[in-house]
Structures are given as C-alpha cells and as structure tokens.
C-alpha positions in Angstrom: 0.0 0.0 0.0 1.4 3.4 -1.0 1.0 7.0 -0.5 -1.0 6.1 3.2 1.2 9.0 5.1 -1.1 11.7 2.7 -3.8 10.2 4.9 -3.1 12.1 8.3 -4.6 14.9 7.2 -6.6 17.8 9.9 -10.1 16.3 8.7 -8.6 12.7 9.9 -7.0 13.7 12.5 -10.2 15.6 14.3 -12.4 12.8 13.3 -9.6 10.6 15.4 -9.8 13.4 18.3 -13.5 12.8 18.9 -12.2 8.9 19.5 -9.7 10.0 22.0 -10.7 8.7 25.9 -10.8 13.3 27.3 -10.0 11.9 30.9 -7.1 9.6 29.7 -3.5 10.5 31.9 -1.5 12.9 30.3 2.2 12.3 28.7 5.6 14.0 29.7 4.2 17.3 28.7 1.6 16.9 31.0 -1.2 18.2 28.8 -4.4 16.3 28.4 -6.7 15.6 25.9 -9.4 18.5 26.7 -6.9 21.1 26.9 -5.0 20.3 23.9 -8.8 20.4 22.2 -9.3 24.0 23.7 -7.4 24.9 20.6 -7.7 22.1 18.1 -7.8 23.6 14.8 -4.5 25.4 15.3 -2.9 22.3 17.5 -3.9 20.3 14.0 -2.8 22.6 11.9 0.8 23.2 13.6 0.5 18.9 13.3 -0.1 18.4 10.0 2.3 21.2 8.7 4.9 19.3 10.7 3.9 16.2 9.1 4.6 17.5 5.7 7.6 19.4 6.7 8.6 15.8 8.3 9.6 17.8 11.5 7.7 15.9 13.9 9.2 14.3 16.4 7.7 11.8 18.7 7.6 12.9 22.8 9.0 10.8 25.4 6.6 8.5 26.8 5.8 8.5 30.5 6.2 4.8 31.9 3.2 3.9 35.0 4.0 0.7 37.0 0.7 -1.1 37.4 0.6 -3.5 40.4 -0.7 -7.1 38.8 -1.1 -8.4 42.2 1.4 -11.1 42.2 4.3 -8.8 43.2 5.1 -8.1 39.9 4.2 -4.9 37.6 2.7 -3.9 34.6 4.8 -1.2 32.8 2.3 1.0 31.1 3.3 3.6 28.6 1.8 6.8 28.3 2.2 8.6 25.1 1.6 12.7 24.7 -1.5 13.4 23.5 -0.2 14.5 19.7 1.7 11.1 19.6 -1.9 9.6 20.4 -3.5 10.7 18.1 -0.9 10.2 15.1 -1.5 6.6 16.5 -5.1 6.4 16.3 -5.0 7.6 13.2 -2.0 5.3 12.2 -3.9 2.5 13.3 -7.1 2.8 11.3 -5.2 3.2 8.5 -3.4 -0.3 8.8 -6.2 -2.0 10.7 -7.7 -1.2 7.4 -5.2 -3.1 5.4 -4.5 -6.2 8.3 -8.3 -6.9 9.3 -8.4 -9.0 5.9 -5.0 -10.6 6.5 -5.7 -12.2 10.1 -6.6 -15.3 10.1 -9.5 -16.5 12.7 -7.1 -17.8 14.9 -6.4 -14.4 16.5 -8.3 -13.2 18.8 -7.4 -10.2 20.8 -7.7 -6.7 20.3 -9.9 -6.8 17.4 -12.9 -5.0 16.9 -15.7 -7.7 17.5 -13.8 -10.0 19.0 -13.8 -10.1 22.6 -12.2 -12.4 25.7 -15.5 -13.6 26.8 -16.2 -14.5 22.9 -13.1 -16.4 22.5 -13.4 -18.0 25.6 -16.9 -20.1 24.6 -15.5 -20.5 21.2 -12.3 -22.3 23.0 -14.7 -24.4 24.7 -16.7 -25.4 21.9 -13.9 -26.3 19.5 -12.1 -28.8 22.4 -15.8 -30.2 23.1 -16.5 -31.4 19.2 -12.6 -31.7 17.9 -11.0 -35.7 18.5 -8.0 -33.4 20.8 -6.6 -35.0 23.7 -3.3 -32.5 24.4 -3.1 -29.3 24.9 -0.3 -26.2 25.1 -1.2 -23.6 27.2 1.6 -21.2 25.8 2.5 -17.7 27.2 5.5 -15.4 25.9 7.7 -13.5 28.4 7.9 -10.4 28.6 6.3 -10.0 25.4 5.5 -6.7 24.6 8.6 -5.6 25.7 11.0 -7.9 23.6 9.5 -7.3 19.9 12.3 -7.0 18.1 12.1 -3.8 15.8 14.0 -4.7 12.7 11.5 -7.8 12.5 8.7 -5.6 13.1 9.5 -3.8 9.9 10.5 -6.4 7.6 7.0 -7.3 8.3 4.9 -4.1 7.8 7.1 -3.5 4.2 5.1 -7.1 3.4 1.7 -5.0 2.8 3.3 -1.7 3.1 5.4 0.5 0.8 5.0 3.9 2.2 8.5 4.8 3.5 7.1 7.9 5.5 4.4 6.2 7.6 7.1 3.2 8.2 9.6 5.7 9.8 6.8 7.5 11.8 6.3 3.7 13.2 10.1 3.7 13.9 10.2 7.0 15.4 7.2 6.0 18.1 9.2 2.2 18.5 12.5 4.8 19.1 10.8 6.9 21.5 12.6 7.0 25.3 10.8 6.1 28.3 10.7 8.1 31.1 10.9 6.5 34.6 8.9 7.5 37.1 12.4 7.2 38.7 13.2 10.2 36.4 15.6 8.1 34.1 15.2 7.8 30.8 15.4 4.7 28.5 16.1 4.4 25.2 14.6 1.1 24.0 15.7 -1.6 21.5 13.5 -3.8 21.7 9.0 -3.7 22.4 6.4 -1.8 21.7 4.9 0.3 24.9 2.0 -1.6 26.7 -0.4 1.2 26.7 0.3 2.9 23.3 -2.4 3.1 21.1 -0.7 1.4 18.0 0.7 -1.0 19.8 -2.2 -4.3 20.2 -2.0 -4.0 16.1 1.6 -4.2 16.0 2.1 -7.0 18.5 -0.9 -8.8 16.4 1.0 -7.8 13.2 4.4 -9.5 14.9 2.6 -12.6 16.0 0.7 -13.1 12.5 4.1 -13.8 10.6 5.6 -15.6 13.8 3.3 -18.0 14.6 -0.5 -17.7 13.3 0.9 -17.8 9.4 3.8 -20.2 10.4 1.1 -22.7 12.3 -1.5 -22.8 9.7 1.1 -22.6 6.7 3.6 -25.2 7.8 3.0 -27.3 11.3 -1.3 -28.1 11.0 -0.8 -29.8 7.5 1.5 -31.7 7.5 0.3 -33.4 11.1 -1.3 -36.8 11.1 -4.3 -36.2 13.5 -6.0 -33.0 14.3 -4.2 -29.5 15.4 -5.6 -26.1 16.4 -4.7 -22.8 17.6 -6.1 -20.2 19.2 -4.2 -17.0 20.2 -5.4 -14.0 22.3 -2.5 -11.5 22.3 0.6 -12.9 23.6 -1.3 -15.6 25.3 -2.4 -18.9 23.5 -3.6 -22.4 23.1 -2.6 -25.0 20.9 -4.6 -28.3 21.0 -3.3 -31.7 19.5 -4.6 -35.1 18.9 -1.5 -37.3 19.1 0.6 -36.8 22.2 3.9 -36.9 20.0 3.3 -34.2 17.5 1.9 -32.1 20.6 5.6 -32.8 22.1 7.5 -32.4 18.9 5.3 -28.9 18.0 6.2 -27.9 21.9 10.1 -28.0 20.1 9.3 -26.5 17.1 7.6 -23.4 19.2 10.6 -22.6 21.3 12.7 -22.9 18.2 10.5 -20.6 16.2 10.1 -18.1 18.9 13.3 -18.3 19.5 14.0 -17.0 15.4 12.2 -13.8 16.3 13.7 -12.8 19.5 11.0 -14.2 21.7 11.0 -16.8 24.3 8.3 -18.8 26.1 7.2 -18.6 29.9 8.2 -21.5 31.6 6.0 -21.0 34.3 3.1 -20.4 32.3 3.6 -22.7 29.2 2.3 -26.2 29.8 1.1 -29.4 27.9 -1.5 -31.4 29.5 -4.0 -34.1 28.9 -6.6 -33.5 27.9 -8.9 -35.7 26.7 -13.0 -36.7 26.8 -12.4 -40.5 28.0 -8.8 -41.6 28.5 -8.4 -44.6 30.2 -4.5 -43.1 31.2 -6.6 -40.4 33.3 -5.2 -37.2 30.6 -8.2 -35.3 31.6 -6.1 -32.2 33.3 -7.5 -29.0 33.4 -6.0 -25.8 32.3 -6.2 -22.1 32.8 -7.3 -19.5 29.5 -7.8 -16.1 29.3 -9.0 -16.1 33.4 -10.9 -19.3 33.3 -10.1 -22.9 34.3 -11.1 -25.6 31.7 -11.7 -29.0 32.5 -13.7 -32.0 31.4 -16.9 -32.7 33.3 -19.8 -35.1 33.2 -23.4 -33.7 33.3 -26.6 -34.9 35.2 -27.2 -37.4 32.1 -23.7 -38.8 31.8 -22.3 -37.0 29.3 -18.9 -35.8 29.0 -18.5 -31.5 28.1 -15.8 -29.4 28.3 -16.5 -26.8 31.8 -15.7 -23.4 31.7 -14.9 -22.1 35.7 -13.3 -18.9 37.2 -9.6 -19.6 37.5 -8.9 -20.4 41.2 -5.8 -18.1 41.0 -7.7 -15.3 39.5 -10.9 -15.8 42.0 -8.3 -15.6 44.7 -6.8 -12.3 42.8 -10.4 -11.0 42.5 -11.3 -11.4 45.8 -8.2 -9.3 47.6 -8.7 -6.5 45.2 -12.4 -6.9 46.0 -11.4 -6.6 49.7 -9.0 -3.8 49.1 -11.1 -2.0 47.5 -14.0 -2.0 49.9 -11.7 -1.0 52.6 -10.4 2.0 50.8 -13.8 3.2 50.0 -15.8 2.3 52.9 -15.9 5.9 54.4 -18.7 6.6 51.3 -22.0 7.2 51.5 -23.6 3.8 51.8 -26.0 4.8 48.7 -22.5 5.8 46.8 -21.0 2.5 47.7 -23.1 0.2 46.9 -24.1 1.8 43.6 -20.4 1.7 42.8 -20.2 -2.2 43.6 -22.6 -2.5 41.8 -21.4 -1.6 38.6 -18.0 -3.4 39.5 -19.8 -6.6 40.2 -22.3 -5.9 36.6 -18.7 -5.8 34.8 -17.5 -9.5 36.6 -20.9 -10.6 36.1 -21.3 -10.4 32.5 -17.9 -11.8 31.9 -17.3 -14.9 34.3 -21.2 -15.7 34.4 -21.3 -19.0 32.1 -22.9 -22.0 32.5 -22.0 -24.5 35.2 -19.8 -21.3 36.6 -22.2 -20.6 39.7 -20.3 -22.1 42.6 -16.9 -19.9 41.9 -19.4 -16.7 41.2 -21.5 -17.9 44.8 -18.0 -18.0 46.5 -16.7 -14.5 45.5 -20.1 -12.9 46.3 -19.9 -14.6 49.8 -16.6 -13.3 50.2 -17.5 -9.6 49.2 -21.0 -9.8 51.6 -18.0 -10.8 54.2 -15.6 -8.2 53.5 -18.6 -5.2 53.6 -19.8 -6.9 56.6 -16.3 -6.3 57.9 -15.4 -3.1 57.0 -18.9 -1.3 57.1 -19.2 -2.3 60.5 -15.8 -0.6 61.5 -16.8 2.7 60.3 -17.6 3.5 64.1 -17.2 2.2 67.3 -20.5 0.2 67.3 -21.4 -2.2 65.5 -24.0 -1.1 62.9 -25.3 -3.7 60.6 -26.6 -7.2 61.8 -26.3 -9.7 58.4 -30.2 -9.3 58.1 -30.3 -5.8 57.7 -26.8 -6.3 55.6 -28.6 -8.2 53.6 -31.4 -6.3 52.9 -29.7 -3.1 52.6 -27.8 -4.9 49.3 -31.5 -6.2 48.1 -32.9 -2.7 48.2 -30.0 -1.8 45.9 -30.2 -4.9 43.6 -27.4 -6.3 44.7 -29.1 -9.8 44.5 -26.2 -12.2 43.7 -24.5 -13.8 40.5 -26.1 -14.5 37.5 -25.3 -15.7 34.5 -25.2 -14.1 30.8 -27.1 -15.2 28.3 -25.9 -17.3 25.6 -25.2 -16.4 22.2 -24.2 -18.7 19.0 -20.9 -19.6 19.0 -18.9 -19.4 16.1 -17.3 -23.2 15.0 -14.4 -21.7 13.0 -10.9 -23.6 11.4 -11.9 -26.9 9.6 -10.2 -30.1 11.2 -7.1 -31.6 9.3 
C-alpha cells in the first residue's frame, strides 16, 4: 500500500480526536486531551504542517507501573496526546489493510472480538474436535522484547509507504521516562499502553506464529491440530501426544527466530482428553478461566468453563481492598459503585455450570462489607439481616449468568 502517510490529514486527524478517551492520563508534557482540544484547529494545523515538513518528532513517553497483584508490575506507557493521536489515526489506517489478512485464529484486540467470545469459542472447539493434548503457551515479557528490525521487515510485506514506516520507527524509538526520572532508550517492544501497539504485536505474531502454524506445522500433522491466540497468550490443541511434544520443540525454536522466548512458568502441555483410560483429563487455565472435562446430570462428558482459582483468589483481595479504601462513602454511593464493579464480573465470568466460583466470590464480598462497614464507628451497625437487605434494596441480589449467544465453530479439522 502506497502513499498512506497523505492520509493524516486535519479532517482525519479531528475525526480521530473525537475517538480520544478526554480523561485519559496525560504524557511527559503533561497536557491532556481537553486542553489540547481547547485549541484544536491550530494544534492540528501546527500537526499536519509538521507532518509534511517531516519535523515531527515523537515525545518521550511516561512509563506507569501497574501493580498485577502477584508482586510483579505492569509497565504501562503513556504517550503525549499529539503522539496519540498520530497513533489512532495510524492505526485505522493499517487496521484497514490487516483486518483482511488475520486469520481466525487471532483473537485479541480486534474490533468484535472479545475475551468472553473467545473464551466459549475455545470451549466449543475442544468439546466437538477428537483433541486429547493441549499447550497452554505464554511469551515472556512479550510486549517488551519485539524486536524492531523484524517488526518492519513485516509491515514493508503490505506496506510501501516509507514515510508512515519511519513515523512507526520514530514511536518504536521513543525514550521512556521512569517515574524514577531516568530515561530509556529502548531496543527492543512496543509500549504496553500505546495506542498502535495491540495492532503491532498482532502484526508481529501473525508472521511468527499464526501464518507459520497454519502454513507449515497443522498440515502436515497426522491427527488434528488447532490454535487459538489472544494477544501474547495462547492455546494449541493436538490429537497425538507426540506431535503435541515435537510442536512444543518447534515453538521454542521458532520463537526463539524472532527474539521471543516462552514462559516457563506459564507454558504447559497437558492431557486433555473426553475419555482416557490413562486419566489425561487435566485441566487448564485461559484467558481467566479454568477448563476441564466434566460429566453432566445425564452422563455426558463436556468441556466446563470455571473462574480460575488463581484469578478468583486475585479477584477477591482487590475486592477486599477495595471495599476497605472506599468504605468511608456514602452507603447509597458504595453500593451503587459495587454494583457496577460486580455488573462488569458478572457479564464476563457468568457462564454456564460457573455458579459455585461466582457464589464464593459474592460470599466473600457480603463478608468483607460486613467487615469493613461495621468498622466505620465504634459500634457495630449492621446485623447480616439488615446487611442483607440493605444490598436487596439496591439490587445487589447475587451472580447471574449471561445469556448465551451462537458460538462461532471456526478452522476446519485436518
């Protein structure tokens, strides 16, 4: 595709502003996205001469450590808002050109294409397919170990615009800026947090793997092989235990080609199978749920979908945390406030045969307001039959489950 930098024009660029999240954090220059709007025909204008002039130069980008709650972080990168929305418009532009190039076995951060989706379409797949291995697979560090030079080898595939790939390699170039104060210049990654980056690391992965596994390892195996890939995380199912072993090879060999490496702590094969007299009917953790073989009231065998117990566990001390920094609200405030936290976890753990890990984080939430609402004074103020009104008369009446929808059966079997 040529001529795609004459795209970022001012009408592009204020459609992209409208997209723009106004209470998103603000970059090293510490302006946000309503004030730099205060003036946006000017701000564009100054942009776009820039553009053509090619005297822009991409900011710094300020790096936020995000607890994950395992004592680890989540380095998040926050551009300016000018490199924002470059990126924005940037990605349209390709996710124009790479929406008809992805295959179905990607998954994330695609428009239409959600966790929860993927998640029942996992399910359904392992339930009908003759697969009795599987590779949970997870890259290290991911995001922050794409190599560039590989990044752009790939993006000259599909595009021939010289300008727009050095505006790409100007954002990958950008330093960091610690909170620390320091600043990094990078090699290597993309910046968790930056706009254009989900479409890159899907652009990385598409030639590394997806391509690779549909191209050159699912056809030429004897039984049946799929793959299913949600960012950096994904699953690989087999139905012979020694090309699931041999492909577990092949993978650290391949990733290994483009600079990536796999988590040994998260990257596992398992049984996994409907009736194995062996006993290979492990279980295995995707995307926040556990999935495991189970037999229903008629003796059936289906695959289960349950809240990961790790996550639950996760779920519940932020739950607890955050009860206990907010209990000095308004009761009316609070509650309406859980409510729309526990809506959220609701709509996306609520599947069927899910209701005794969704009864035992609502138990421990009725505990943990039970705790901390009743420490808002010296006396004890609730008994747990008014508690347990007072949540009724705000329809805070428990899991439920989502509805159902028709899942999509996608990648014929070899």
């Amino acid at each position: 595709m040529r001529n795609l930098y004459g795209l970022l024009t001012e009408s592009n660029l204020r459609l992209c502003y409208e997209g723009l999240r106004k209470n998103a954090a603000p970059g090293v220059d510490r302006v946000t996205v309503r004030e730099y709007g205060k003036n946006l025909d000017e701000n564009l204008a100054d942009l776009v001469k820039r553009l053509k002039q090619r005297r822009y130069r991409a900011k710094l980008v300020r790096r936020k450590h995000i607890p994950k709650g395992d004592g680890k972080t989540r380095p998040l990168g926050i551009p300016a808002v000018e490199d924002k929305l470059l990126q924005l418009c940037v990605t349209k532009i390709l996710s124009a050109i790479y929406e008809t190039e992805f295959l179905e076995t990607s998954w994330g951060y695609r428009p239409g294409r959600g966790a929860q989706e993927a998640s029942q379409v996992l399910a359904g797949r392992l339930a009908i397919g003759r697969y009795h291995w599987v590779l949970d697979a997870d890259l290290k560090s991911y995001f922050d170990t794409i190599d560039h030079d590989w990044l752009i080898r790939m993006l000259e595939l599909r595009v021939a615009d010289g300008a727009l790939l050095q505006l790409i390699r100007r954002w990958l170039k950008a330093g960091i800026l610690e909170e620390d104060g320091n600043v990094i210049d990078p090699l290597t990654g993309t910046p968790q947090g930056g706009i254009l980056s989900p479409l890159l690391a899907n652009v990385y992965l598409h030639y590394a793997l997806d391509l690779w596994f549909e191209k050159h390892v699912r056809c030429r195996l004897r039984g049946q092989a799929m793959l299913l890939r949600y960012a950096d995380d994904f699953v690989c199912a087999f139905e012979h235990e020694a090309e699931a072993r041999k492909f577990h090879e092949q993978l650290e060999a391949r990733m290994k080609k483009f600079e990536l490496s796999l988590s040994t702590e998260k990257t596992h094969l398992v049984g996994f199978s409907r009736n194995d007299p062996k006993g290979n009917n492990g279980g295995f953790d995707f995307l926040s749920f556990r999935y495991h073989w189970e037999t229903t009231r008629k003796g059936n065998r289906k695959v289960q979908r349950m809240t990961s117990p790790r996550k639950r566990q996760r779920s519940e001390a932020a739950m607890r945390a955050w009860i206990k920094a907010n209990r000095h609200e308004p009761v009316k405030v609070l509650l309406g406030r859980l409510k729309r936290k526990l809506t959220g976890y609701w709509n996306y753990y609520g599947v069927n045969g899910n209701m005794m890990s969704l009864n035992k984080f609502w138990r421990e939430t009725q505990r943990s307001l039970y705790q901390w609402l009743n420490r808002r004074s010296q006396r004890r103020s609730y008994r747990w039959d008014k508690l347990l009104n007072l949540l009724k008369q705000h329809g805070l009446n428990g899991p439920r489950l989502r509805g159902n929808y028709q899942q999509r059966l996608w990648l014929p079997s070899t």
